[in-house]
C-alpha positions as CSV (number, residue, x, y, z in Angstrom):
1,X,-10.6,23.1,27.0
2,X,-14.0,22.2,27.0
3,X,-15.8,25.7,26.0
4,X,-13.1,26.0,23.6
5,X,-13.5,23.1,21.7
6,X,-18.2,23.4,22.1
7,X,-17.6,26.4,20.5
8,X,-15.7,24.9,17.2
9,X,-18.1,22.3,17.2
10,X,-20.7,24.7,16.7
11,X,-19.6,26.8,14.3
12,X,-19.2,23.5,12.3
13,X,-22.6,22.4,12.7
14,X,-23.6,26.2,11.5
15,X,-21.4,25.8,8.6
16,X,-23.0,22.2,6.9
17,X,-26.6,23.9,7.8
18,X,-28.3,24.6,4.9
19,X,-28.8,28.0,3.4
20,X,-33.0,28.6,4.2
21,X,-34.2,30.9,6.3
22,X,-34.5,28.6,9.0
23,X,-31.0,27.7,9.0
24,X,-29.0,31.6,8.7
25,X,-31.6,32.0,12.0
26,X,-29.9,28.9,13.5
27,X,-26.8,30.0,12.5
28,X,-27.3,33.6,14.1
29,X,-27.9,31.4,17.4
30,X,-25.4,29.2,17.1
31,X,-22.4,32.0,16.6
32,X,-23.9,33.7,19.8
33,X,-23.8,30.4,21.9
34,X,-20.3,30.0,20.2
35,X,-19.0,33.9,21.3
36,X,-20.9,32.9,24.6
37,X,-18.3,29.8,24.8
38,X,-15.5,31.1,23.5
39,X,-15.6,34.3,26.6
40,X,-16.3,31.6,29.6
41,X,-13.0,29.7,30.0
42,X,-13.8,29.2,33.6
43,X,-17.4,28.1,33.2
44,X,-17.6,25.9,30.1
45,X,-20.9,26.3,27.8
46,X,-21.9,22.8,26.3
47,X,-24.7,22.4,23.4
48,X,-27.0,20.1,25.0
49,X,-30.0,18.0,22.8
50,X,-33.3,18.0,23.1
51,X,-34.8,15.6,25.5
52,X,-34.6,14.8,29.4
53,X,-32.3,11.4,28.6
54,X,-30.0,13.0,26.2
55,X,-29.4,16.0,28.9
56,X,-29.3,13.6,31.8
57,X,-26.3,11.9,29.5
58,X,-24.6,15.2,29.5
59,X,-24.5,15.6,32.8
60,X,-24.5,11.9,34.6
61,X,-22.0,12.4,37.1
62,X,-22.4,10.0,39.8
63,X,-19.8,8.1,41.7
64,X,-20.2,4.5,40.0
65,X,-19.5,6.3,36.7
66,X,-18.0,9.6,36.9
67,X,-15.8,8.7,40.2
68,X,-12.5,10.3,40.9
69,X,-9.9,9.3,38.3
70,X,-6.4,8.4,40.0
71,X,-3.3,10.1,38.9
72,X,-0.9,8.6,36.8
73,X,2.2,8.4,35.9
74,X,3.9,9.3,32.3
75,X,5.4,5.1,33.0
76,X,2.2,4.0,32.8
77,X,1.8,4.4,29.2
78,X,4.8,2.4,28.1
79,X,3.2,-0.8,26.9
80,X,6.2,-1.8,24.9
81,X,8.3,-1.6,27.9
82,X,6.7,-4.5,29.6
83,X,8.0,-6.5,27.2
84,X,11.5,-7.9,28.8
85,X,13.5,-9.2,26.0
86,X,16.6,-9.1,27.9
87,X,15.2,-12.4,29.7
88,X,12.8,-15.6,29.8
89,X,12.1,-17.0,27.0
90,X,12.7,-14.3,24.8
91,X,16.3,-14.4,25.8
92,X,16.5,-18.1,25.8
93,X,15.9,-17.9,22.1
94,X,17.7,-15.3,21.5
95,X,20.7,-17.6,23.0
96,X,19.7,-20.6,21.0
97,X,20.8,-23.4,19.3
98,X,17.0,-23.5,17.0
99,X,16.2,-26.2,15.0
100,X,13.8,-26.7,12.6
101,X,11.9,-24.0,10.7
102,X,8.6,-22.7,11.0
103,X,7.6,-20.7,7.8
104,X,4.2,-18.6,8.2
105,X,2.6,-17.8,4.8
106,X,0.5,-14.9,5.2
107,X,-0.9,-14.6,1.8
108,X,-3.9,-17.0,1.9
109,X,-7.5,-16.4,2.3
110,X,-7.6,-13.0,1.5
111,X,-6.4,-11.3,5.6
112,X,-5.7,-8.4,5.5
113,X,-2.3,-6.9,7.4
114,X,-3.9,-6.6,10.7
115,X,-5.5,-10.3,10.8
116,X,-2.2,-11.5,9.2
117,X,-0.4,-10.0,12.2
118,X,-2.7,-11.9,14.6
119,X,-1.1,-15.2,13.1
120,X,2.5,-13.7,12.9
121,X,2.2,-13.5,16.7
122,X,0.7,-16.6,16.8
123,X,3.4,-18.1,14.4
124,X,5.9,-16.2,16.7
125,X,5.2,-17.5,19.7
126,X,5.3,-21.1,18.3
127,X,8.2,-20.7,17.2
128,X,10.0,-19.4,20.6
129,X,8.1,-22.2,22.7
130,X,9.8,-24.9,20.0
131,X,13.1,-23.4,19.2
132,X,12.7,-23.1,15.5
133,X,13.4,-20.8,12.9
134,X,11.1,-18.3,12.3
135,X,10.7,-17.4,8.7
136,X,7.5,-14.8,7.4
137,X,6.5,-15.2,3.5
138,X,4.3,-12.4,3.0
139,X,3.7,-9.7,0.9
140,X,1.8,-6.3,1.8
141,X,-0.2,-5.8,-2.6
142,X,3.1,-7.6,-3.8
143,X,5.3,-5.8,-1.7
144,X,7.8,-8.1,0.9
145,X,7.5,-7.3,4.3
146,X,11.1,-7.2,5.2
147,X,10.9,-4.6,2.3
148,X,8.8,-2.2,4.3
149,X,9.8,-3.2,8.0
150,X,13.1,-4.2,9.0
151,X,14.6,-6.7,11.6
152,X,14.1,-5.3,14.7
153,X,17.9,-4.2,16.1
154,X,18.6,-7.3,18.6
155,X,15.6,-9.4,17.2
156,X,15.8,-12.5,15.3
157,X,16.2,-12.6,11.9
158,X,12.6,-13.4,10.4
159,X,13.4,-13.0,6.6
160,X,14.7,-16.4,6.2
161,X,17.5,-14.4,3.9
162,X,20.0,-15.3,6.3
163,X,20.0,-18.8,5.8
164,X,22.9,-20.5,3.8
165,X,22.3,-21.4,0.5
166,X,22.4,-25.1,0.7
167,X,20.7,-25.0,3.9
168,X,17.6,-23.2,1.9
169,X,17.7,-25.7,-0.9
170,X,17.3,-28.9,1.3
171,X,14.2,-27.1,3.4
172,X,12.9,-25.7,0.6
173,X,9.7,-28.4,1.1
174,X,7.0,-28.3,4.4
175,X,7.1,-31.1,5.9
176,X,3.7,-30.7,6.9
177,X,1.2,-27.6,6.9
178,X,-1.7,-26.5,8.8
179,X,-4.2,-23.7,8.9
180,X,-5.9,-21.7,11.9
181,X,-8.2,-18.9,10.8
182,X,-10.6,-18.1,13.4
183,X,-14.6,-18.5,10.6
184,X,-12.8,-22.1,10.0
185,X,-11.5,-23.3,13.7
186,X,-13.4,-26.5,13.0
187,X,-11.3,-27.5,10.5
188,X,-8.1,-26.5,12.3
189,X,-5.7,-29.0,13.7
190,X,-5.7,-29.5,17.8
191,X,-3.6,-27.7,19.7
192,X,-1.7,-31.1,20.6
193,X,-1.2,-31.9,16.6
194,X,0.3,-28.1,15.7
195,X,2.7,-28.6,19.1
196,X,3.8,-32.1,19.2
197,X,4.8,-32.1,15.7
198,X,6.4,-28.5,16.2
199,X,8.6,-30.3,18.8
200,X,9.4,-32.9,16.8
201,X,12.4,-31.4,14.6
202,X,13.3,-34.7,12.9
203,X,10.2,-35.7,11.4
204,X,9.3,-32.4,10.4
205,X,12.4,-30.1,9.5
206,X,9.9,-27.4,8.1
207,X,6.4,-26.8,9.3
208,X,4.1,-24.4,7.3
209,X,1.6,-22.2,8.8
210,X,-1.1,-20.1,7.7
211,X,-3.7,-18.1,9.8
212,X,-5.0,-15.7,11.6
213,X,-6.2,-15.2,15.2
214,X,-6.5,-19.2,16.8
215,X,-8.7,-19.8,19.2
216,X,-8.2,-19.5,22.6
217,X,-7.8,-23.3,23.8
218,X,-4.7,-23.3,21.4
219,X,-3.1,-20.0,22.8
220,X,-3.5,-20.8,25.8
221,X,-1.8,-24.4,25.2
222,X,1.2,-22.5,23.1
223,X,1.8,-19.8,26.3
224,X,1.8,-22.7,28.7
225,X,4.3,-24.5,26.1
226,X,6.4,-21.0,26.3
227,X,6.2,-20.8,29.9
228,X,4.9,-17.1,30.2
229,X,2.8,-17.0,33.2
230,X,-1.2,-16.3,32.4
231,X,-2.0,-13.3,32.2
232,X,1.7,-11.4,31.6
233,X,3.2,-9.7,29.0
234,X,5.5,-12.3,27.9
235,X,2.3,-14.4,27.0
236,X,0.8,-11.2,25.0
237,X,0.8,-11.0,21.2
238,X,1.8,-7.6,21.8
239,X,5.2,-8.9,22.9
240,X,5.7,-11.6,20.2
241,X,5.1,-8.4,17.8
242,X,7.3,-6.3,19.5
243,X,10.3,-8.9,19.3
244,X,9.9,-9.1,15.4
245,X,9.0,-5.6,14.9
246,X,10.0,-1.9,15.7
247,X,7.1,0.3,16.0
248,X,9.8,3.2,15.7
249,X,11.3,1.8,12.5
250,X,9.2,3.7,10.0
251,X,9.1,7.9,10.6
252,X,6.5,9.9,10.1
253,X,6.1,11.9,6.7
254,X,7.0,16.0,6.7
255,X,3.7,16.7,6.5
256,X,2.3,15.2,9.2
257,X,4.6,16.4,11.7
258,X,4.0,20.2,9.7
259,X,0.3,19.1,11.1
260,X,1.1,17.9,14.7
261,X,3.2,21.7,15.1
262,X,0.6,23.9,13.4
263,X,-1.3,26.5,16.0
264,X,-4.2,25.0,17.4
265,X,-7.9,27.7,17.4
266,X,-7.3,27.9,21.1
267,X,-5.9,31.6,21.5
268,X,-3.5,30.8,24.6
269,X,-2.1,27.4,23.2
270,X,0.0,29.2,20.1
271,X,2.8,27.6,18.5
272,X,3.2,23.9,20.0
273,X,6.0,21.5,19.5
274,X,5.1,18.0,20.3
275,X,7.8,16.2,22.0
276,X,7.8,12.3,23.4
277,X,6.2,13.8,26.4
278,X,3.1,15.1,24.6
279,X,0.1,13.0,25.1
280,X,-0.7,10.7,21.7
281,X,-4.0,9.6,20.7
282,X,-5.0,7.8,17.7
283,X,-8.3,7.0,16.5
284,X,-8.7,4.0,14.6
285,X,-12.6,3.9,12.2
286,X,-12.8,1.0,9.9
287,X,-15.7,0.7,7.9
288,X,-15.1,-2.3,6.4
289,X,-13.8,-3.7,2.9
290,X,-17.7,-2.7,2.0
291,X,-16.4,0.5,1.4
292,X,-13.0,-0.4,0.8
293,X,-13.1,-3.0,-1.9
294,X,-16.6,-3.1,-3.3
295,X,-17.4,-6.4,-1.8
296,X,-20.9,-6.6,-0.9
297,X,-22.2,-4.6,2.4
298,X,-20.1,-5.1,4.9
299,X,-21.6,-4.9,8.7
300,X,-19.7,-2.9,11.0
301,X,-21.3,-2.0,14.7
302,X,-20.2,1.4,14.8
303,X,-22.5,2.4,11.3
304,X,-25.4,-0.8,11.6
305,X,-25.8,-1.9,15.2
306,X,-30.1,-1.2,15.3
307,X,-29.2,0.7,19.1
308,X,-26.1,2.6,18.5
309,X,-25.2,2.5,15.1
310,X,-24.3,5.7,13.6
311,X,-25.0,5.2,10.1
312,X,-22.5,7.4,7.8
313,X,-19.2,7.4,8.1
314,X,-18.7,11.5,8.0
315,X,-21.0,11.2,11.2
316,X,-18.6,8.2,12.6
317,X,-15.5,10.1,12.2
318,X,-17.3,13.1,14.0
319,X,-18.5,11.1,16.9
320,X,-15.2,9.7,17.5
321,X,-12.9,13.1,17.2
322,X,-15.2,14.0,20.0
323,X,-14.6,11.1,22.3
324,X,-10.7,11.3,21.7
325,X,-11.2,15.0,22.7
326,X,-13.4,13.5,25.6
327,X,-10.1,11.1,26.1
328,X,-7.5,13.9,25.9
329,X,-9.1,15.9,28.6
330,X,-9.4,12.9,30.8
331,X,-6.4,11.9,30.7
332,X,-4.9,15.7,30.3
333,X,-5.9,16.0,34.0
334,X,-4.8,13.3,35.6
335,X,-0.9,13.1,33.9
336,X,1.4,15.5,35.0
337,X,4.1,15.8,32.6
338,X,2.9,16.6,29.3
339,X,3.6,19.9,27.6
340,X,0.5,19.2,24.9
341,X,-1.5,16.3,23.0
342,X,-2.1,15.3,19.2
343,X,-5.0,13.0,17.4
344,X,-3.8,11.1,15.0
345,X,-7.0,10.0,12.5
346,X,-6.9,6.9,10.8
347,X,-9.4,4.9,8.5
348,X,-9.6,2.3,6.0
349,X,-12.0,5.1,4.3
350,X,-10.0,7.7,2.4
351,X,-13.5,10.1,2.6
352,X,-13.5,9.9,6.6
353,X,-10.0,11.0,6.3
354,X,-10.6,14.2,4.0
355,X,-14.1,14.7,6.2
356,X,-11.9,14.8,9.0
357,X,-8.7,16.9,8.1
358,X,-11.6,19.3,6.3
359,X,-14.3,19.7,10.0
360,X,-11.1,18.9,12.5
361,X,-7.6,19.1,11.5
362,X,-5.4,21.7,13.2
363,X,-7.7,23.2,15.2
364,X,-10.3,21.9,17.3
365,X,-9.9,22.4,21.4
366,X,-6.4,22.0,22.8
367,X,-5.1,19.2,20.7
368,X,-3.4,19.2,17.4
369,X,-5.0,17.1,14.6
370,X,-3.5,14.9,12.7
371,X,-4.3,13.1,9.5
372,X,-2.5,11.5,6.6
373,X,-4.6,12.1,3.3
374,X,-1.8,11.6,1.0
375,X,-2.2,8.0,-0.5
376,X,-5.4,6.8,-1.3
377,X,-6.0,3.7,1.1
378,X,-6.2,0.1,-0.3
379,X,-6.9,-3.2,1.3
380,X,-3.1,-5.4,1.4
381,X,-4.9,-8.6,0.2
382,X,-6.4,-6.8,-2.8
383,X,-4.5,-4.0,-4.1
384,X,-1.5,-4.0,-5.8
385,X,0.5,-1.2,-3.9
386,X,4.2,0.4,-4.3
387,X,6.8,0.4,-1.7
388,X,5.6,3.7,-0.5
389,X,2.2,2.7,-0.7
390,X,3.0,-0.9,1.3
391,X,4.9,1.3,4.0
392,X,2.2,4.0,4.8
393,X,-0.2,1.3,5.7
394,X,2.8,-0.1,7.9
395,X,2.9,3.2,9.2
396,X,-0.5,3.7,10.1
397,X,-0.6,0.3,12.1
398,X,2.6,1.5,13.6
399,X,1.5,4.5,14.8
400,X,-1.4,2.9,16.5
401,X,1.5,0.8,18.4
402,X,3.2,4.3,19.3
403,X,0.2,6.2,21.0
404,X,-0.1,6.6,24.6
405,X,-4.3,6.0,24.4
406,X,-6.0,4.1,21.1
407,X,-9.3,4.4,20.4
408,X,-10.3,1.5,18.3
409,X,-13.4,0.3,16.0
410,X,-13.1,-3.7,16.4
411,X,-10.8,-4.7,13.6
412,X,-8.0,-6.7,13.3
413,X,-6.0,-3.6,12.0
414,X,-6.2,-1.5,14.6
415,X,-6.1,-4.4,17.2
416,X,-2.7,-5.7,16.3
417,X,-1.3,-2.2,16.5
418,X,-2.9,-1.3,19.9
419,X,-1.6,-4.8,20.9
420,X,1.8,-3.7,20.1
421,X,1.7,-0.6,22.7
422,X,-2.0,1.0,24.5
423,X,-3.7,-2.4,25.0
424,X,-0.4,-3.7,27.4
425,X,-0.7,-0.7,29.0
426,X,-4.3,-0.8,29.2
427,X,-5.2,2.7,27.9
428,X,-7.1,1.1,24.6
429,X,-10.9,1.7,24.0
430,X,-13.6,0.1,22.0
431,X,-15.9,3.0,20.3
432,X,-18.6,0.4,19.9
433,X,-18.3,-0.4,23.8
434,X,-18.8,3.5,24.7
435,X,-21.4,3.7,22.1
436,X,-23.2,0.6,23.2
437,X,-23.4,1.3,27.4
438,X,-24.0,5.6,26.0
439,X,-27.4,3.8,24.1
440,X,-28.4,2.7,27.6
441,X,-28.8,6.2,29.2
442,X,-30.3,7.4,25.8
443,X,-33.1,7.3,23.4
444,X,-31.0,8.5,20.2
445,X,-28.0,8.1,20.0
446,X,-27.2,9.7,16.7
447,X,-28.4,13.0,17.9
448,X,-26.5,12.8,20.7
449,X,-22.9,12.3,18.7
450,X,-24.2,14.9,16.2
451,X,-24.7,17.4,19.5
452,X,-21.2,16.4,20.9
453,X,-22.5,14.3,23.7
454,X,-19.6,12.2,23.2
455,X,-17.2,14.8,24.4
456,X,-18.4,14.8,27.3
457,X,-19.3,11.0,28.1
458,X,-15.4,10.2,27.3
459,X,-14.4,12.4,29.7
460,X,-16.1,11.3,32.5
461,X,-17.6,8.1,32.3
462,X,-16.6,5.2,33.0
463,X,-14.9,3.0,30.5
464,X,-13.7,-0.2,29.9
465,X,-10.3,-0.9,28.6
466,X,-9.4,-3.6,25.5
467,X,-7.1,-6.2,27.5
């Protein structure tokens, strides 16, 4: 796997080189390393930087963090499955009578889908602990919700379209509203206001909410009201998600599964069918509605932290198809059961996507490559989009709920899908974390990801799930 996959990465860093003199000699080193790679299976070749630190990186094997990694379990990875519907209070709602409606506008202040999700769950779980009527007014670029994602089978009804007509007509007013977006938690109501008058059904029949993520002294005071113990998954978001939605509800495009079967360059792997036991990963790079929208220079860690930050998004993208290679062969050997893996490349930045499918799709190292470059991605809050449009971004949060291992780049996108599946069962990374403890051990950090240091350091090291 590993001398495999060192050689691809050099014979792409021999293909961007430049065409001087100085780079066809690199190149006539680099193809001989490469050969050198590709003909020692057993004793893996790796390109290693320039500099004591960055080769000390390389090969940092100690037992604090490099130790033995346990064996797992193909169970372990089913986050979703934690999530009991079949009884507490999930079931109790479920059972009924509800009162009283709770309607949750999402189309205020500009969120995008994932930080509207945070306050879906949020709305969810308020409604559950209250015994109301959930009821979700959004729209993904003027495109309903419930016309992208359906009910989940056995879940309540969050449409509101099942509501009688006259029913509708006399609610049709908030009895009150409040808002909870975590830059204005100042101005929010107090936990006690948002659940005492969500208790009280006759003096407010219909309670409007709008947010996003709420801070934690109000969470905490909604999951005690739910009675979920701390700390399990009935008092997770990823659960209050999972009861509305059905990660499984929207399929994957022809093309990307043509992508997911096509050969890898690894000359024993040949024709691969990916089944449910294959290992998933999906990488998750948001650069930020900077690049996305135009608006003004957005700071992301992963390009503008001043010790780690990469700087370009082709050069992002790179770093972190290396650490989910890094991730596949960790986890490769310790799962038995899996009869092959897939990457599954996502990014608010339809260049990163073409960078990638053009340097890594369908054939670097062991694992298929996957990446959807067939819509041009827009922000939900500022686009107008078509159904199809409105469902591929559904699809791409989705799929992040699906994988068996995320890795993630600190948004509210890709948080709300890992919430939904790798972050229960605590197999969901922060890049920014890896990147941030690999800047301790090094003195440049870019020329390490460039080198494919990062292979390496997500393979062995230790890291630090997303809880």
């Amino acid at each position: 796997f590993s001398a495999s996959y060192e050689s691809t990465r050099l014979r792409m860093l021999c293909r961007a080189a430049a065409p001087t003199l100085a780079a066809l000699l690199a190149a006539l080193v680099c193809a001989s390393l490469a050969g050198v790679a590709d003909g020692a299976r057993s004793s893996p070749v790796y390109l290693r930087p320039r500099g004591a630190a960055l080769k000390s990186a390389l090969t940092h094997h100690s037992a604090s963090s490099a130790a033995p990694l346990e064996p797992l379990d193909l169970k372990a990875f089913d986050g979703a499955g934690r999530c009991r519907f079949d009884q507490g209070p999930w079931a109790e709602y479920m059972q009924g009578p509800l009162s009283g409606t709770l309607i949750f506008d999402g189309n205020q202040e500009g969120q995008g889908v994932g930080n509207v999700l945070g306050g879906i769950a949020q709305a969810a779980q308020l409604a559950i602990a209250t015994k109301r009527r959930l009821i979700i007014d959004y729209t993904l670029g003027g495109v309903r919700l419930q016309d992208v994602v359906p009910v989940r089978e056995g879940g309540p009804d969050w449409t509101g379209e099942g509501l009688e007509e006259e029913e509708d007509e006399e609610e049709e007013d908030c009895s009150d509203s409040f808002r909870v977006f975590d830059f204005d938690w100042k101005n929010a109501p107090s936990s006690e206001t948002i659940l005492s008058e969500a208790e009280d059904k006759e003096g407010f029949p219909v309670l409007c909410y709008s947010g996003n993520f709420v801070p934690t002294w109000t969470a905490e005071a909604i999951r005690t009201r739910l009675g979920a113990p701390k700390g399990s998954a009935d008092a997770s978001f990823g659960c209050a998600l999972n009861f509305l939605f059905d990660p499984w509800s929207i399929d994957a495009p022809e093309l990307l599964l043509a992508q997911a079967a096509a050969p890898a360059a690894h000359p024993q792997a040949g024709l691969r069918r990916l089944t449910a036991a294959s290992l998933a990963v999906i990488v998750h790079l948001r650069v930020g509605d900077g690049h996305l929208v135009g608006k003004g220079r957005e700071i992301r860690p992963i390009l503008n932290d001043p010790h780690y930050g990469l700087r370009s998004v082709p050069r992002a993208a790179d770093a972190m198809m290396d650490c989910a290679h890094g991730l596949a062969a960790r986890y490769m050997e310790r799962v038995k059961g899996w009869d092959g893996c897939r990457i599954t490349f996502i990014s608010d930045s339809s260049a990163a996507r073409q960078h990638v499918l053009a340097m890594h799709g369908g054939h670097p190292g062991r694992c298929a490559v996957v990446v959807d470059t067939s819509f041009e991605v827009r922000h939900s809050a500022f686009h107008q989009m078509e159904r199809e449009h409105a469902q591929a971004t559904m699809r791409d949060l989705f799929e992040i709920a699906k994988s068996d291992v995320a890795l993630l780049t600190g948004s509210g996108f890709g948080l709300s899908g890992a919430r939904m599946g790798p972050v229960l069962s605590q197999h969901a990374f922060d890049m920014n974390w890896i990147l941030g403890d690999y800047s301790k051990k090094v003195r440049d950090v870019r020329r390490g990801a460039e080198k494919g240091a990062l292979f390496q350091v997500c393979r062995v090291q230790k890291l630090t799930p997303i809880t």
